[in-house]
TORTIMI-357937 format. One record per residue (C-alpha): residue in one letter; x, y, z. Coordinates in steps of 0.001 Angstrom, whole numbers, plus 524288, in hexadecimal, padded with zeros to 5 digits. Each point is the difference from the previous one (the first is absolute). Layout:
REM TORTIMI-357937
AXYZ...
REM end
This chain:
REM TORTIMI-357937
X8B4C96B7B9DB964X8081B800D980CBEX8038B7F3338068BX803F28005081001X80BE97F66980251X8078C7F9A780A23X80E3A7FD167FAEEX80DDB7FB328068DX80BF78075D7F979X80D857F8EB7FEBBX803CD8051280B67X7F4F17F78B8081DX7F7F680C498032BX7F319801597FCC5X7F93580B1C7F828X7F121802647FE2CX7FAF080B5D7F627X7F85C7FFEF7F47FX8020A7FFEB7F235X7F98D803337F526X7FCB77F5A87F558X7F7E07FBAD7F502X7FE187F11380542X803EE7F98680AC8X80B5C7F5FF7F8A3X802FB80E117FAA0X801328061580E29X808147F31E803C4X80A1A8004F7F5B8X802BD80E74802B8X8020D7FD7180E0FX8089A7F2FF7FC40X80862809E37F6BBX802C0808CD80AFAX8062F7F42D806F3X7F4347FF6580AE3X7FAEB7F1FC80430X7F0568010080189X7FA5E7FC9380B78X7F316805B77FC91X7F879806DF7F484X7F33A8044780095X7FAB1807F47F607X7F9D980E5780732X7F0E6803F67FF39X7FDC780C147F882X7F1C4800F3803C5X7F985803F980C99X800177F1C280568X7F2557F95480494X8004A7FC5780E4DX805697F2B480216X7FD487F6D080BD8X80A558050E80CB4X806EA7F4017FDF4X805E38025A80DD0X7F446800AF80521X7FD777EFE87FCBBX7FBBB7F8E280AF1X80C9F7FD218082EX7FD9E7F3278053AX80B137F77B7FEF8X7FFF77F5CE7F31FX801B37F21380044X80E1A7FCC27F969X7F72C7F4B17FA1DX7F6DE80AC67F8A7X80A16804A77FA5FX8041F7F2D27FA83X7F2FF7FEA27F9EAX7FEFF80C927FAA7X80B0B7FFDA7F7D4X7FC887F2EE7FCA6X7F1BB804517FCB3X8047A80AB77F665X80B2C7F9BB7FA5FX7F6E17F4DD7FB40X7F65680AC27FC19X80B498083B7F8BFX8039A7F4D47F93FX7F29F7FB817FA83X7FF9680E467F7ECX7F79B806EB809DDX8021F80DDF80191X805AC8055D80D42X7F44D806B280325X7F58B7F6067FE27X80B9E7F4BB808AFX7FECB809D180B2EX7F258800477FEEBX7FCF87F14D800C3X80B9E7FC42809E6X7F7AE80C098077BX7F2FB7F8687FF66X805987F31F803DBX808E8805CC80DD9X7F70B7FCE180A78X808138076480A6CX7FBF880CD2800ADX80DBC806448013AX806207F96C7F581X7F268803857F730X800B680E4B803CAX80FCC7FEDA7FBA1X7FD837FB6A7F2DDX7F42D80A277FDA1X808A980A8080423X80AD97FBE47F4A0X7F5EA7FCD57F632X7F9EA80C6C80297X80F0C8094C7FE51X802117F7BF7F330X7F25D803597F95BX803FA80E988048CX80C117FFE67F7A9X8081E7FBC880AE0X80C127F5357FF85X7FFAA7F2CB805C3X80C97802728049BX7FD7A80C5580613X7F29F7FA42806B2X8077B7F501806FCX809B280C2680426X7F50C804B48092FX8005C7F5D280930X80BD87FC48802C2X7FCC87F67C80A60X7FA2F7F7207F7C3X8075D801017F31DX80FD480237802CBX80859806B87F7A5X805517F4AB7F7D3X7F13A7FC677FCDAX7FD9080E497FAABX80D1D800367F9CDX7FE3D7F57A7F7A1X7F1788010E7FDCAX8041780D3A7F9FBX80B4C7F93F7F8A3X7F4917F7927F884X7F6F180AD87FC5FX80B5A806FC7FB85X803557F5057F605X7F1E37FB4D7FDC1X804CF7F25680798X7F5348014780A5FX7FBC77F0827FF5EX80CE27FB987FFC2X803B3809A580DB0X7F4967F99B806F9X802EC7F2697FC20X80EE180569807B4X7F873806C280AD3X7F6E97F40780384X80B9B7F69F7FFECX80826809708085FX7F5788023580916X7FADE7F276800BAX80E987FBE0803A8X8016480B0080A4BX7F2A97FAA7805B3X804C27F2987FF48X80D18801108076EX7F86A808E480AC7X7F7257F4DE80077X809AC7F5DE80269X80846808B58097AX7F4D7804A9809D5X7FBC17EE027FEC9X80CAC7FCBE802D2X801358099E80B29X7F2177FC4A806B6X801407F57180703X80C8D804F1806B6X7F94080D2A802D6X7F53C7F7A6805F2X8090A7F7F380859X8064F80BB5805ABX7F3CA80693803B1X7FDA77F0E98060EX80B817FF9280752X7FF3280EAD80438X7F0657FE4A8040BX803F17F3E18083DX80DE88063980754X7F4E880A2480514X7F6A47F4AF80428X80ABE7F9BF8080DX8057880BE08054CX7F49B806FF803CAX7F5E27F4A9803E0X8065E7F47C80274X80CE2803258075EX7F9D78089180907X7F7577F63880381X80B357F5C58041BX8085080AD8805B9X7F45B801B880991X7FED57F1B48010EX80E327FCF580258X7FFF580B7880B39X7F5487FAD5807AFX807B17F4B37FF11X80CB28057B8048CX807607F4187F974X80DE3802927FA82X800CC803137F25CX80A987FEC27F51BX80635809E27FA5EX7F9A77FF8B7F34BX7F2148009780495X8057080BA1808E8X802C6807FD7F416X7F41C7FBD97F883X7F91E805EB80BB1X8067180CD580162X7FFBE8019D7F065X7F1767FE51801CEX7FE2480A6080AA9X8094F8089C7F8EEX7F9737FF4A7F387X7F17580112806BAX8047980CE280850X80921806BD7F67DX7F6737FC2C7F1EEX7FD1A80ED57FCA5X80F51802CB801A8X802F47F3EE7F609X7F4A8804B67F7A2X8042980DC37FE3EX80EEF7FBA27FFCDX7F9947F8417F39EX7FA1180B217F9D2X80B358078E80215X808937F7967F7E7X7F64F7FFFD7F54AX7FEF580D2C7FEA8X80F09802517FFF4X800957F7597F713X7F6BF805687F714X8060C80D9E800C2X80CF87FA737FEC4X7FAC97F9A77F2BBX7FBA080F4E7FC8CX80F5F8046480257X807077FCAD7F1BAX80CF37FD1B8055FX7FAB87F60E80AB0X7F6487FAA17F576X80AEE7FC287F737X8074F7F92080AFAX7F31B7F8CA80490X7FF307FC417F05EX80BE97FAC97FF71X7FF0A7F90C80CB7X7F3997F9537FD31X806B27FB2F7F29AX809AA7F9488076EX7F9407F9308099CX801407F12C7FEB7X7F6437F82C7F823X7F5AB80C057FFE1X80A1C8098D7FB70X803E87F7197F189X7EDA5800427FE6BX7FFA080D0380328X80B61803EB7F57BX7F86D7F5B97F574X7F3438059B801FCX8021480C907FE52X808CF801157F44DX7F65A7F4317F9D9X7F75380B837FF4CX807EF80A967FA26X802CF7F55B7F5B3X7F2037FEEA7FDD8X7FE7780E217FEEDX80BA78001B7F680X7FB277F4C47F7C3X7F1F8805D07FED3X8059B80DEC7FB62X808827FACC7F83AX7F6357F76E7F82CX7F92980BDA7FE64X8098A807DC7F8E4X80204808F780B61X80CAB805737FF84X80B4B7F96F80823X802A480BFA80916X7F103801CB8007AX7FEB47F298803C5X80B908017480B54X7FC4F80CA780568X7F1AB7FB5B801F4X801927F3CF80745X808308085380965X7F01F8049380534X7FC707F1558022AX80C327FF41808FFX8011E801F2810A4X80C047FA9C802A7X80AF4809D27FF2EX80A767F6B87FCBEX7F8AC7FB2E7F34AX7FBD480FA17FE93X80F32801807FFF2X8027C7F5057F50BX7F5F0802E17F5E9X8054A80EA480239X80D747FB827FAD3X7FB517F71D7F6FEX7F69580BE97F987X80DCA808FC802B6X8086D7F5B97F70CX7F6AA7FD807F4C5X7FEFB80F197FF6BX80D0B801017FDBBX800E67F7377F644X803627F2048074CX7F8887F40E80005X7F6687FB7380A3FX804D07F2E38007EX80DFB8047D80457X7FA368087C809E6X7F7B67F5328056FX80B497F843800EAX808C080B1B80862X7F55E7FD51809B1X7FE497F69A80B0AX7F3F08007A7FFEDX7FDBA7F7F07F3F9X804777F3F17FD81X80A507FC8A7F5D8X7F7077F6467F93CX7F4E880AD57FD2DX8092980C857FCC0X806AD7F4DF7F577X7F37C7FCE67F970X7FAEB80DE58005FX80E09804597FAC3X7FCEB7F5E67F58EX7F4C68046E7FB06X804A380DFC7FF87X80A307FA5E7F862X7FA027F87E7F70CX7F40180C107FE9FX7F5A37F90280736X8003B805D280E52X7F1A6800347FF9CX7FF6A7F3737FEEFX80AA17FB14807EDX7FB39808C680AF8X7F2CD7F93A80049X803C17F2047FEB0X80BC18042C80DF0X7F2A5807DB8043EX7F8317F0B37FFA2X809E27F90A8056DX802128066080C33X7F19F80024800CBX7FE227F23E7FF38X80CE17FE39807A6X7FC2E809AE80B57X7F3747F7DB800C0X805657F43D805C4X8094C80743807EAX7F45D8078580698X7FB147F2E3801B4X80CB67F846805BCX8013880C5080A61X7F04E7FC7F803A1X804177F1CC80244X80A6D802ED80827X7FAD380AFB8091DX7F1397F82A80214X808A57F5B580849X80A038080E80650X7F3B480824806E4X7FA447F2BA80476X80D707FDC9804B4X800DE80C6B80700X7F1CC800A0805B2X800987F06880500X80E8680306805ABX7F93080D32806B4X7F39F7F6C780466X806E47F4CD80506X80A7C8087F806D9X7F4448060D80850X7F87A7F2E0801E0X80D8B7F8FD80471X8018180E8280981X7F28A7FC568064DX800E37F3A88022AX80C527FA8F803BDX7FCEB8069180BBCX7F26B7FAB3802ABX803EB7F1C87FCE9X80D83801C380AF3X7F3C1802F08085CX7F7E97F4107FF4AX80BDB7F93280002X804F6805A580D5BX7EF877FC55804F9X803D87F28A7FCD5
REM end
């Protein structure tokens, strides 16, 4: 029986072939005697295969991150009662009420009753289902630990959910403000200073220097808007093809790292999640350089990308993760010591997911404490903007009626 497989060599490359095997352990073993890491094993169709659903052809409409939550949930709580994988998909199908999601769920329950993996199902749509989720989704069929990867899946996704939850709260009400204090700049500047700077013409009374340059901003802004507006657009383009340019991107990384206050949440955030991804793996008997190489896919930054490329580049050569985290400033001391602990001690898995919790809960409030503080410096900023204008308008209208008296 010939098996297709996806394997990493000592080296760090990555081989795929086939082999030829009585069973898949069988087919495994061979490849671990050869010195190969497996990525993926798959055992090969001999017969003319029946037509399966186009799995690329699922409806692409874009999946609620909270669907996903409850469809791990859903089949890990299925797995785990003793029903078969089959007969899960088919109930979790009945019960989705969104048609997307339900047309998702047919279209892997339909590939598994073909002969197909789960594994290899979630690999068709990759915008729904990232490569850590199909890595270690094949890791449990592979050691008959399905229930148990679910129960890791659901807790990994549910905290993922969770901290996008709290970050896109805590960031509301500021985001609200600023559209506020932007909406009522253009009020004042294109309604109501117009109308005094007529006023105060027909007048032809004296003004201060301060209302003098609130005027001329006014009927520079109001005669030059498609200038600023393109200017605008201009900037966020550049900036968007400047974020395409690797070299520029990893200097706009590191720059947005190091900006005060944001920079520290930005640098928490983001390696709270590879920990998560580690943790999750991990628990799931994925191999360590598995585990490394694919949270590199759930990463943007190019700083991070940089880190978890050494870290993956030491453990490969036979170092230690925790003393690679710790050559990094990226991390703090406190988590590359407890992670360096548990590798120490033979329980990285577990020391990765209790550092993985902490900074979640930790991040939390600090998400939170950044909300606090920006809500009142933008009703700072727009009252300072408001009563600058009001005190611009009418200082000069109240040295009129005093001069009438």
């Amino acid at each position: 029986m010939d098996f297709a497989f996806e394997a990493m060599t000592a080296e760090g490359q990555v081989v795929t072939d086939r082999i030829e095997a009585g069973t898949l352990s069988e087919a495994a073993e061979a490849l671990r005697a050869r010195g190969l890491l497996v990525l993926r094993l798959n055992a090969v169709e001999q017969a003319e295969p029946r037509r399966r659903t186009p799995l690329l052809r699922w409806p692409l409409r874009r999946i609620r991150p909270g669907e996903l939550v409850l469809f791990t949930r859903q089949l890990k709580m299925l797995l785990e009662a003793g029903a078969a994988l089959v007969p899960a998909l088919e109930a979790i199908e009945r019960q989705t009420t969104r048609p997307a999601f339900a047309a998702l769920v047919r279209a892997v329950r339909e590939h598994v009753e073909e002969g197909g993996t789960l594994a290899d199902a979630f690999r068709a749509r990759p915008d729904v289902f990232d490569p850590v989720f199909c890595s270690m989704v094949a890791a449990g069929e592979a050691t008959a630990t399905l229930p148990a990867t679910f129960d890791r899946l659901n807790e990994m996704t549910g905290r993922q959910h969770q901290t996008r939850k709290a970050v896109i709260g805590a960031l509301a009400y500021p985001c609200v403000l600023s559209l506020l204090c932007v909406a009522v700049a253009c009020v004042v500047v294109g309604f109501v200073v117009p109308r005094f700077a007529a006023l105060f013409k027909n007048l032809n009374s004296p003004l201060p220097p301060v209302t003098r340059f609130l005027f001329a901003a006014s009927e520079d802004a109001l005669r030059y808007w498609p200038l600023l507006a393109g200017a605008v657009g201009l900037a966020v383009g550049g900036l968007l093809l400047v974020v395409r340019i690797p070299a520029l991107r990893l200097h706009l990384d590191r720059l947005l790292l190091e900006l005060p206050l944001i920079g520290r949440v930005v640098r928490r955030l983001i390696f709270a999640r590879v920990l998560r991804i580690w943790a999750a793996m991990l628990r799931c008997h994925v191999p360590l350089l598995e585990a490394i190489a694919h949270s590199r896919t759930a990463l943007t930054n190019a700083v991070f990308l940089r880190l978890v490329r050494d870290v993956e580049e030491g453990v490969a050569a036979g170092g230690m993760m925790g003393r690679a985290l710790a050559e990094s400033p990226l991390v703090e001391p406190v988590v590359a010591s407890a992670i360096r602990t548990g590798e120490d001690n033979g329980r990285l898995a577990e020391a990765v997911d209790f550092v993985s919790r902490w900074m979640d809960s930790d991040n939390a409030q600090i998400v939170a404490g950044l909300a606090r503080i920006a809500e009142p410096a933008l009703l700072t900023v727009m009252g300072l903007f408001v009563g600058l204008v009001a005190m611009s308008l009418f200082i000069p209208l109240f040295d009129l009626a005093t001069a009438g008296a």
